[in-house]
N, C-alpha and C positions, 0 to 999 in steps of 0.2 A: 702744633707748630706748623707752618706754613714752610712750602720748600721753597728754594729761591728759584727763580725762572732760568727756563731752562735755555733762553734766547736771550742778546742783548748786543746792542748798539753800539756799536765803539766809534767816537767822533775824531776822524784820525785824517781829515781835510784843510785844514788850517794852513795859512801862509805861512807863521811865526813868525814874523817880520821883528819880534823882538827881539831874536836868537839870531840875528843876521850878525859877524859873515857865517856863523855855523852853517845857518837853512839855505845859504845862495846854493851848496851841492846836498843837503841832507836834509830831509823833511824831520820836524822836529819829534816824533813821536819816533824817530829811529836815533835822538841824539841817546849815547848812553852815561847812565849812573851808575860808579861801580861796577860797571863790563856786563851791565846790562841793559837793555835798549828803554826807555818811557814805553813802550809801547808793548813791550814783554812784560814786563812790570804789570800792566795793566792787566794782559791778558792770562798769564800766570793768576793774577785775585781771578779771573773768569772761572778757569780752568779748576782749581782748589775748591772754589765754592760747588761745582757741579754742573758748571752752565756748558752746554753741549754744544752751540751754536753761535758764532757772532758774528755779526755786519759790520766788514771795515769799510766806512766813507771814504776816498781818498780823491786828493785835487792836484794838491802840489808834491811835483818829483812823485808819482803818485809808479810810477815802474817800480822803483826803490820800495815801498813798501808794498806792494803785490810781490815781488820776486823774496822780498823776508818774512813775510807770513805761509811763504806756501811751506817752507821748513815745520809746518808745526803741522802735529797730530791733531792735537787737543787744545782749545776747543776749535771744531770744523768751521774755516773762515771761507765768508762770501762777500764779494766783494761790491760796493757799490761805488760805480764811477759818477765821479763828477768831474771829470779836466775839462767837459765843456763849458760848465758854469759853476762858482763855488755857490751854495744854498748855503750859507748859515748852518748853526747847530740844528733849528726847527727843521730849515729847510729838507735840511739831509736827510733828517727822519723820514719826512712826508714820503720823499724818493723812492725809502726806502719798506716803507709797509709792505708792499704786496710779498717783499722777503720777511720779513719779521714776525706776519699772523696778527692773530684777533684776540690772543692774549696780553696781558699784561706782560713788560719786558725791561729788561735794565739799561741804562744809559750808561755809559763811561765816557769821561773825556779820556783821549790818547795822552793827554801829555802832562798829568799830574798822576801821582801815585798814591799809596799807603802801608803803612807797615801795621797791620795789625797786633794789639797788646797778646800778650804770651797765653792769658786767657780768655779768649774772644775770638771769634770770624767777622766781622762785622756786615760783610752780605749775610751773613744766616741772620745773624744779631735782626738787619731789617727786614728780612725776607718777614721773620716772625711777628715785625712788629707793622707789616702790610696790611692796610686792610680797604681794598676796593669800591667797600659799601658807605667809608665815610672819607675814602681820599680821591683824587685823582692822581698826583703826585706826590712819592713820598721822597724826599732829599736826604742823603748823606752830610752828615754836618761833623764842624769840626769848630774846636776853642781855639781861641787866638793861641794860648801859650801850648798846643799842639802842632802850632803850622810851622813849617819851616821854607820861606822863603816867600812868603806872604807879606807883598807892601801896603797892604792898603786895610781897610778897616774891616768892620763886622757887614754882614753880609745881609743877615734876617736878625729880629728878635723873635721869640720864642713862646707860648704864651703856656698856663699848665696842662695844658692837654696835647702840646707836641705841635698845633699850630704856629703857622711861619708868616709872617709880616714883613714888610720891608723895612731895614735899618732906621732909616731918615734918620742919620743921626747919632743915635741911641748909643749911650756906654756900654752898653753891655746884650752879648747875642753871640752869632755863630757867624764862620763861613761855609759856603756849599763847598763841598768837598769833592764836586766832580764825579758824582755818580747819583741816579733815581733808578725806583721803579715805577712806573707807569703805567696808565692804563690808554691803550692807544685812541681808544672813544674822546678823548683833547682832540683827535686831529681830525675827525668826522669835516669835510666838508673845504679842509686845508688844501693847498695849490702847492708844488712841490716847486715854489718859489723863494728865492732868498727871504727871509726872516729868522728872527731869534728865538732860542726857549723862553727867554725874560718875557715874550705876550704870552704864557701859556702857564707862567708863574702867577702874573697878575690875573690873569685871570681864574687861576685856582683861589688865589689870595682874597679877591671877590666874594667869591662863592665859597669860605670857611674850608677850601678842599686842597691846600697846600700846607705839609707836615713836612718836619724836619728826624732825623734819629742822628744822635750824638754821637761817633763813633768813639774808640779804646785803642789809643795807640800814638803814633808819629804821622802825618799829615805832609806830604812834601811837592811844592809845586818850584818850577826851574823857566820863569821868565825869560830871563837874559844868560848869557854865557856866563856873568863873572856868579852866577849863582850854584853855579855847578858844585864849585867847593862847599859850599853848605851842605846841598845834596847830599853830597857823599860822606861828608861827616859824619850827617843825620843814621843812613843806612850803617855805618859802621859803629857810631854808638847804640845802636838797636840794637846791632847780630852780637856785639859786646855785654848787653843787656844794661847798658846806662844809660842813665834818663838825659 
């Protein structure tokens, strides 16, 4: 069994321009579900799985969440600023290696979550199902009739060996569910300039080295304000234990 990394990325820089008036005073990975923040939510899955370490990117209202992560023990947050420029998801990374190391490490987006099935971890789930030698990227993936508050289609198809393809299309596949492991050797030669993960997908996707692992459980992402109420449905019919 392979253990899950003990560092990881948390992309928590974003405008949300969709969550606006919310984000005009509150960056969106502090908006909460349940009386709990997106961005707790995230880092609580850190925290539980074992990860010691995480890199909060932050851009916008970026005080607001430096001043609410410093409340927290576990896991030990470092902070990477970006209020002078926002970098994209890629970019932020780049920024951010010389804190992250030469290991392999996890991604999270701040502002989608998951409930894991009652029995499952799903970072262990893929920590286990990691493997360096035939991946570069490996994706958390989720089924349409897991997501809740998902407007838009399938994301990859799937193929039998856990490879990941782009939709174009396709009736039937996955969404990324906001979180990888990684191996930071993608970013060999990268410029900590705006850019997205999506050229580092394709380029896995190329080269046979972009995998998907299907998580176990509830899937919840919160767009816009009036999605909130699903949200919170979602979280209550879980901790109720109905589907």
């Amino acid at each position: 069994m392979s253990a899950v990394p003990e560092t990881a990325m948390v992309l928590a820089a974003g405008l949300g321009t969709r969550m606006r008036p919310i984000t005009d005073t509150r960056p969106k990975p502090l908006v909460e579900i349940a009386g709990r923040t997106l961005l707790d939510r995230g880092l609580d899955t850190l925290e539980r799985a074992g990860v010691k370490r995480a890199v909060v990117n932050v851009h916008h209202l970026a005080d607001q969440i430096v001043r609410h992560v410093a409340s927290r023990a576990s896991p030990a947050i470092t902070i990477s600023d970006e209020t002078a420029g926002l970098l994209d998801s890629a970019g932020g990374i780049v920024r951010a290696l010389p804190l992250l190391g030469a290991e392999p490490f996890l991604v999270l987006n701040a502002d989608t979550f998951w409930i894991d099935a009652a029995d499952t971890h799903n970072l262990a789930a893929m920590a286990d199902a990691w493997d360096p030698a035939a991946m570069d990227m490996l994706l958390l993936t989720a089924g349409l009739a897991d997501a809740t508050g998902h407007s838009g289609g399938i994301d990859f198809t799937v193929d039998a060996e856990g490879r990941l393809a782009r939709a174009k299309g396709a009736a039937d596949g996955v969404i990324y569910a906001g979180a990888i492991i990684l191996h930071p050797r993608i970013f060999d030669g990268a410029k900590p300039e705006p850019h997205s993960l999506n050229l580092y997908f394709d380029r896995a996707i190329a080269a046979g080295r972009l995998f998907g692992h299907r998580m176990r459980g509830s899937w919840i992402t919160v767009g816009t304000p009036d999605a909130i109420p699903a949200a919170e449905d979602a979280v209550a019919r879980a901790a109720a234990g109905r589907p």
